[in-house]
C-alpha positions in Angstrom: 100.7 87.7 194.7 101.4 84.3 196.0 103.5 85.3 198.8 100.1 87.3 199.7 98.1 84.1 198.9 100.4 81.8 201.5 100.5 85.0 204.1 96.5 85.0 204.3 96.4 81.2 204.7 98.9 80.7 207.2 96.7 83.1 209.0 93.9 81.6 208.3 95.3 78.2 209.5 96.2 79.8 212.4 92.5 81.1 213.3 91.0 77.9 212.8 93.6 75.8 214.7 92.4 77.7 218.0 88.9 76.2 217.2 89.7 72.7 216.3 89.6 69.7 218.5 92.9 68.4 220.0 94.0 64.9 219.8 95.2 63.9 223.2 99.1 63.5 223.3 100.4 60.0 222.5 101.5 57.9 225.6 104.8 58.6 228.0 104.5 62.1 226.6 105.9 64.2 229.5 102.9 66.9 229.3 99.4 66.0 230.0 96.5 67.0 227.3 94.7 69.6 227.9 91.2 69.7 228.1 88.5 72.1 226.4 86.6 73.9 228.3 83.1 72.7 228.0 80.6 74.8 226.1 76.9 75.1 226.4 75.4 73.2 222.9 74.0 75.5 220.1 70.8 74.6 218.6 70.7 77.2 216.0 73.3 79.5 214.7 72.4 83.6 213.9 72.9 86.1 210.8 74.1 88.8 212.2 76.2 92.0 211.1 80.2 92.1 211.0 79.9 93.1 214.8 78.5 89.7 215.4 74.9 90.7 216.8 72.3 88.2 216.1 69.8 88.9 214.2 65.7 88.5 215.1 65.5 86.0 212.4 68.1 83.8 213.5 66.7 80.7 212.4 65.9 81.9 208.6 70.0 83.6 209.0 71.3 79.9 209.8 69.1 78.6 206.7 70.0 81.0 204.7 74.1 80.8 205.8 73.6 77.2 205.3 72.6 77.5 202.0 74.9 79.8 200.8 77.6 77.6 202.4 76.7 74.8 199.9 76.5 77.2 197.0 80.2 78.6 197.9 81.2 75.0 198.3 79.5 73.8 194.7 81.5 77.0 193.1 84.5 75.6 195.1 84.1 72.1 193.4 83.3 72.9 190.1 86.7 75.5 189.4 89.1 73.8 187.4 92.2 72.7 189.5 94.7 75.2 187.7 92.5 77.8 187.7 94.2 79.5 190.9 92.0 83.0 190.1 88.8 80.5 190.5 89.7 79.7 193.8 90.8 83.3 194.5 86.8 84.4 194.1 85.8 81.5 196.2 88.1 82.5 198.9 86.6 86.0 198.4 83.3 85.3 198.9 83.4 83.0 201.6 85.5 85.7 203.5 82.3 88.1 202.8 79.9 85.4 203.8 81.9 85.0 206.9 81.4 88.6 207.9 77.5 87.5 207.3 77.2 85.5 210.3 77.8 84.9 214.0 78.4 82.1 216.2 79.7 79.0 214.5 78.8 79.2 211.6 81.6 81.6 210.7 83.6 78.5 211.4 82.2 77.1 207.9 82.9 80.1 205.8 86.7 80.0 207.1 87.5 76.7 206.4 85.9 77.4 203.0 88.1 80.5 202.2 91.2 78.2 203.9 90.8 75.6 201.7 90.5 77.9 198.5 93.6 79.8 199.2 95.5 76.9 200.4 94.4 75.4 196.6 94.9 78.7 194.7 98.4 78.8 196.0 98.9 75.2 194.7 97.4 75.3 191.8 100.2 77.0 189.9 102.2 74.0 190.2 99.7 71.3 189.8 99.0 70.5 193.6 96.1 70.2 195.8 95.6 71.8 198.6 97.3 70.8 202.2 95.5 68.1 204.0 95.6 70.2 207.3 92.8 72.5 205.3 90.6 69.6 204.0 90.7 68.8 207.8 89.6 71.8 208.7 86.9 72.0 206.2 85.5 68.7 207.3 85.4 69.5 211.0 83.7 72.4 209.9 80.9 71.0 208.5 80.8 68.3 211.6 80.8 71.0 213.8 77.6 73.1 212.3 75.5 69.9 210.9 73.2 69.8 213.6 72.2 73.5 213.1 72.2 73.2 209.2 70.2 70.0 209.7 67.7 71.7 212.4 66.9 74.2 209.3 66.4 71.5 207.1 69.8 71.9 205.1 72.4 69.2 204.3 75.4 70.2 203.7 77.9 69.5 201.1 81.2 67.8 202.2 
């Protein structure tokens, strides 16, 4: 089970590292950094279905995937830290919240369910999860603030 457990967040780490922000490479490095492509700014993310259409609500669906972000996250905080099946249904439904939304927000709900596998795994031996997956978490919630905050939501950090 925990080989399964490290499997899923290896991949998971590996999804979100394609959507974080790169540090530029130190100096005399011999490659030069290379620079994201410039986006167009979101003001507002969108519920949609698994397929990733938006919905005609899309401001009540970022709301409402706000929301349920800081409930999953509250769940997340409160599980005992050797309770590695606790974390296990955290990671479970943030996976199925994820599959709620479109746009960025589905950023939130895999860091979440990154973070609670990564600690699952861990907490069998006493640990905490890996710092690379509190990172992601945190950049995360940077990332969608704006559009939680737009819909009159605060998330949890």
């Amino acid at each position: 089970m925990k080989r399964i457990l490290a499997m899923a967040a290896a991949a998971a780490l590996t999804a979100l590292t394609g959507c974080s922000v790169s540090t530029p490479a130190p100096e005399g490095s011999p490659t030069a950094p290379s620079q994201p492509t410039p986006r167009p700014a979101r003001t507002e993310g969108s519920f949609g279905s698994s397929a990733g259409s938006p919905s005609s609500s899309s401001s009540n669906g970022a709301k409402a995937a706000c929301e349920e972000f800081n409930a999953l996250f509250a769940g997340y905080a409160a599980v005992p830290s050797s309770d590695s099946e606790g974390y296990e249904d955290i990671y479970v439904r943030a996976e199925e919240a994820k599959d709620t939304v479109s746009g960025d927000l589905r950023g939130l709900f895999a860091a979440l369910s990154l973070l609670a596998i990564d600690h699952s795994a861990a907490a069998g031996s006493g640990g905490g999860p890996a710092q690379e997956s509190k990172d992601a978490l945190r950049d995360a919630v940077f990332a969608n603030a704006g559009t939680c905050t737009a819909e009159g939501v605060t998330l949890l950090l």
